[in-house]
C-alpha distance (Angstrom), angle and dihedral (degrees) to the residues before:
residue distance angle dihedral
X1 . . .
X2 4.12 . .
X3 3.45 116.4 .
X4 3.71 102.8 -97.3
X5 3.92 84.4 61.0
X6 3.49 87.1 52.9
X7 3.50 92.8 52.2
X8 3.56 100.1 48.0
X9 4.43 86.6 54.0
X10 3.65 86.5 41.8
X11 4.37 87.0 55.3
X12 3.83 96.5 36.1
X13 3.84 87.8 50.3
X14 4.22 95.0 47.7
X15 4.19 82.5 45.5
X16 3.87 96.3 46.3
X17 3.98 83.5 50.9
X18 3.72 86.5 46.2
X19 3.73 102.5 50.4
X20 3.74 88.8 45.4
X21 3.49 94.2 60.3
X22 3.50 94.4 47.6
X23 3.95 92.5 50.8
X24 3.76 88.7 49.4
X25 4.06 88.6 60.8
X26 3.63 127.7 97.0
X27 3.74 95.3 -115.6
X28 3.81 91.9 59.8
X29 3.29 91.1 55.3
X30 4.03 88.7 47.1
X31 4.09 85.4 64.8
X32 3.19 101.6 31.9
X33 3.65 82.7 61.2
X34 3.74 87.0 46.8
X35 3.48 91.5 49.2
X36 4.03 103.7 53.2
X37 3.90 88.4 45.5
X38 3.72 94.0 57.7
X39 3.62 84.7 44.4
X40 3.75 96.0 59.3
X41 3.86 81.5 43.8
X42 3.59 93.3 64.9
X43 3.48 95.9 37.0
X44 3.29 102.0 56.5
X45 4.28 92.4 50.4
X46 3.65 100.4 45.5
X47 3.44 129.0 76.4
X48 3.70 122.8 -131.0
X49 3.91 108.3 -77.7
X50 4.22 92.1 37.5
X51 3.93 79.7 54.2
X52 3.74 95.8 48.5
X53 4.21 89.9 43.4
X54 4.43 89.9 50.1
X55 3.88 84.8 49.5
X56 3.71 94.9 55.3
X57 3.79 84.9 44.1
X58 3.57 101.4 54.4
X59 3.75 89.0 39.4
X60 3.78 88.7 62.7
X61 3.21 100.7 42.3
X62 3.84 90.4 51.3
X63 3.69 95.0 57.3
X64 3.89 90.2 45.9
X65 3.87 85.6 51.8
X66 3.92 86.3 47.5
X67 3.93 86.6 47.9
X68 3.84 95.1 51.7
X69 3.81 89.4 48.3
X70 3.67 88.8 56.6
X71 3.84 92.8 47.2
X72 3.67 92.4 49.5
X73 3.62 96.0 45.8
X74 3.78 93.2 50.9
X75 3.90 88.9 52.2
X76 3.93 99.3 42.4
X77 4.37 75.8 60.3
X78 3.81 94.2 55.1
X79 3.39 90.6 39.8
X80 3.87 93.9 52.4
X81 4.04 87.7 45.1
X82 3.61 89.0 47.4
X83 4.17 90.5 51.9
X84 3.71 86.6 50.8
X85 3.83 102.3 56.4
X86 3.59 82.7 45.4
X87 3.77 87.6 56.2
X88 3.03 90.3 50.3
X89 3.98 96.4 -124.6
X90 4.13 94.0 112.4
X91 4.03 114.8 45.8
């Protein structure tokens, strides 16, 4: 492995860590509640290929979610690094 693969583990790791904490927290379970009632709204007033169509939707739109965390994440660490050489503390 080069370093920019070890990087990349080294950042998925830190965000897996991250996002587990976060699911493990009383206000993910708030929308998660949110989220499976509004599912069994929509499922039970659509017929079968409108269902099919929102699945695909919210499917997309939950890996674009998971994407953005990922991008954010990634910067909030160069911004922290960044902070620190200003600091001072990293050369």
């Amino acid at each position: 492995m080069n370093f920019s693969e070890n990087w990349d583990t080294f950042v998925q790791t830190l965000a897996a860590h991250a996002i587990g904490t976060c699911r493990n927290s009383s206000e993910y379970e708030y929308y998660r509640h949110q989220q499976k009632d509004m599912e069994e709204i929509l499922t039970n007033s659509l017929v079968e290929d409108e269902k099919e169509l929102v699945d695909e939707v919210l499917l997309e739109l939950e890996a674009r979610t998971d994407r953005e965390m990922e991008v954010v994440y990634r910067q909030g660490l160069r911004d922290s690094v960044s902070i620190l050489r200003t600091l001072g503390v990293l050369g």
